[in-house]
C-alpha positions as CSV (number, residue, x, y, z in Angstrom):
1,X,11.5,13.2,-30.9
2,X,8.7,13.9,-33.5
3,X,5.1,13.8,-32.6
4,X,4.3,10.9,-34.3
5,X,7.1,9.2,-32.5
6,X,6.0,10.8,-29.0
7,X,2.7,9.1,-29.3
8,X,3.9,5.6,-30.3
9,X,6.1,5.3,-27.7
10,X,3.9,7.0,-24.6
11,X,0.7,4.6,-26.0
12,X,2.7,2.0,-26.5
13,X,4.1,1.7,-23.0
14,X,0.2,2.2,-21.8
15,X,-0.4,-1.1,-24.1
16,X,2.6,-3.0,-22.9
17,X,1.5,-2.8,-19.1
18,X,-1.8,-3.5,-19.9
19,X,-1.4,-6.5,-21.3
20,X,0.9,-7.7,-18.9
21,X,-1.7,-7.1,-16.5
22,X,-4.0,-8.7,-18.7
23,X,-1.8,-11.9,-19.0
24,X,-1.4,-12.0,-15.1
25,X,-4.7,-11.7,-14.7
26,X,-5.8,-14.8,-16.9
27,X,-3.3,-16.2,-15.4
28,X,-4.1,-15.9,-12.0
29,X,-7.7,-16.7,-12.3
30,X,-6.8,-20.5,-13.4
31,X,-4.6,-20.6,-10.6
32,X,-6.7,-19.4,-7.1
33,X,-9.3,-21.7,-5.8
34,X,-12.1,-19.0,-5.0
35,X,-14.6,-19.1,-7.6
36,X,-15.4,-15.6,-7.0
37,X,-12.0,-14.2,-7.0
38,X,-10.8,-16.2,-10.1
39,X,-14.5,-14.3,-11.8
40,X,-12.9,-11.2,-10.7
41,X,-9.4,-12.0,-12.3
42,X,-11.1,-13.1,-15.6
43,X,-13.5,-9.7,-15.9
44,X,-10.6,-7.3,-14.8
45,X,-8.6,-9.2,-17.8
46,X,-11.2,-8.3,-20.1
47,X,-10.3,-4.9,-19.0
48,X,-7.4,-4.8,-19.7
49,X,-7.8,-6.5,-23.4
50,X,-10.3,-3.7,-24.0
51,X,-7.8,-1.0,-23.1
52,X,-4.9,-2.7,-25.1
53,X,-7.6,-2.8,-28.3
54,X,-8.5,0.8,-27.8
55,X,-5.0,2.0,-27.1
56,X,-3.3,-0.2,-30.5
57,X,-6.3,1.4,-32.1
58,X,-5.3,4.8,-31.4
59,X,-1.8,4.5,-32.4
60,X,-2.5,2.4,-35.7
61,X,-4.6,5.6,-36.3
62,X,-1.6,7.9,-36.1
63,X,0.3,5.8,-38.3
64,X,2.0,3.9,-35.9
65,X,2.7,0.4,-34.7
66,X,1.0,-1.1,-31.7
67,X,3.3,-2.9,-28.9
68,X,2.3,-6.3,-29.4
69,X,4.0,-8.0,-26.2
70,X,4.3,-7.2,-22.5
71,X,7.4,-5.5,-20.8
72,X,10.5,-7.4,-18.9
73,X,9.0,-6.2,-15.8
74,X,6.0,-7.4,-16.2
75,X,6.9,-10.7,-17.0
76,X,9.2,-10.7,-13.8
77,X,6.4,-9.4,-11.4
78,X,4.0,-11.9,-12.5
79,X,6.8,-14.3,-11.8
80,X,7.4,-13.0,-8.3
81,X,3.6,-13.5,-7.9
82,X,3.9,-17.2,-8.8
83,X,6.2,-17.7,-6.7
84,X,4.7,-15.8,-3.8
85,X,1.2,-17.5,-4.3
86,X,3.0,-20.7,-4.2
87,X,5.0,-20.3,-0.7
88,X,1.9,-18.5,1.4
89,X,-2.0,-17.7,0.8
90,X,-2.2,-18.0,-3.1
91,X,-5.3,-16.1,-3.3
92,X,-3.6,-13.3,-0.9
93,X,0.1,-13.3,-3.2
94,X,-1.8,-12.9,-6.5
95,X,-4.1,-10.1,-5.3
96,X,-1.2,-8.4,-3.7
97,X,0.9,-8.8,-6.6
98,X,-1.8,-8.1,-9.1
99,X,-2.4,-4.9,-6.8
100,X,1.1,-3.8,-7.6
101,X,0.5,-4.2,-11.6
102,X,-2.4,-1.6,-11.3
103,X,-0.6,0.7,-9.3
104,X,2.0,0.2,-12.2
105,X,-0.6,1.4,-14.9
106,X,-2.5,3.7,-13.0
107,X,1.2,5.8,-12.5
108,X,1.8,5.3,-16.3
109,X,-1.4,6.9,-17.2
110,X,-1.3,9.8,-15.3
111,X,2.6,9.8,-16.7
112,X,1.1,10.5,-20.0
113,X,-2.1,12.6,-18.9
114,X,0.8,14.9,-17.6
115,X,2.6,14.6,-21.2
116,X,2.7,18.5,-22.6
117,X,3.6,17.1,-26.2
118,X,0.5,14.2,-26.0
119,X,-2.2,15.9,-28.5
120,X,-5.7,16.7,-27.7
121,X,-7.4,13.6,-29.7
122,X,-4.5,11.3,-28.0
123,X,-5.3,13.1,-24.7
124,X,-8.8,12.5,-24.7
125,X,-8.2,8.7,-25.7
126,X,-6.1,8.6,-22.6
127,X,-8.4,10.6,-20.4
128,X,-11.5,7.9,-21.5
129,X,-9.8,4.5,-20.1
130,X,-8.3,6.5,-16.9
131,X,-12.0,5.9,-15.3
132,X,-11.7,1.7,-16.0
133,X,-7.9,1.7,-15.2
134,X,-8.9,3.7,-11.8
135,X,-11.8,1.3,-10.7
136,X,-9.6,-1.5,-11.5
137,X,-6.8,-0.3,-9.0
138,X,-9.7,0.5,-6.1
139,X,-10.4,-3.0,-6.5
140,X,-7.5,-4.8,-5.9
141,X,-6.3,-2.2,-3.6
142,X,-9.5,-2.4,-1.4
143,X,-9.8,-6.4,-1.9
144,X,-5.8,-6.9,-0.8
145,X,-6.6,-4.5,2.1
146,X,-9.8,-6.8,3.3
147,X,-7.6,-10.2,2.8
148,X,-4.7,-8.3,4.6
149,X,-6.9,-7.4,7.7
150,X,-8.7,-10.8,7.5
């Protein structure tokens, strides 16, 4: 696989699971009826929209194409999470869905942090949005523990 083709497809997987976890996240703040948790939803979407922007940006920059949808299991997970929030404490099945789409991208990150073949400029991209994709998981990981122990 070239370099150029190395890139693409490691970005492109980052941008794919972002904005599935920016679609569930939209999606989940129309549907929980805490104010505050539904604020939460919609800023960590904006997250996740700002890492898909500076992700597509970087691979349009090597000459590639961006993703520009979300990944199968994606779309099934936030599925599950409908379906969850729906039969038991909605605000407690999206957060501990949502919780599982961050642990999703946090893994994928360090996936491509660990890349050998991911070039320094790419790298350094990468390495930037790892502090935002990190808070993001410590919230919803500390949030689902406090609604778990409630």
């Amino acid at each position: 696989m070239s370099t150029q083709s190395t890139i693409e497809h490691r970005l492109n997987d980052l941008i794919e699971i972002a904005r599935d976890g920016k679609s569930f996240y939209e999606e989940a703040a129309t549907k929980v009826k805490d104010p505050e948790l539904a604020a939460l939803f919609t800023r960590i979407a904006g997250v996740k929209g700002r890492i898909v922007s500076a992700l597509s940006g970087a691979v349009a920059a090597t000459g590639g194409k961006p993703a520009e949808h979300g990944t199968l299991v994606g779309s099934m997970q936030q599925f599950y999470g409908k379906v969850r929030a729906a039969f038991g404490d909605t605000n407690y099945g999206y957060v501990a869905e949502l919780e599982e789409s961050e642990d999703r991208l946090l893994a994928a990150f360090k996936d491509a942090l660990n890349d050998e073949g991911l070039p320094p400029a790419v790298r350094q991209e990468v390495t930037q949005l790892l502090p935002e994709v990190q808070e993001c998981h410590n919230v919803m990981r500390a949030r689902k523990h406090a609604m778990k122990a409630a």
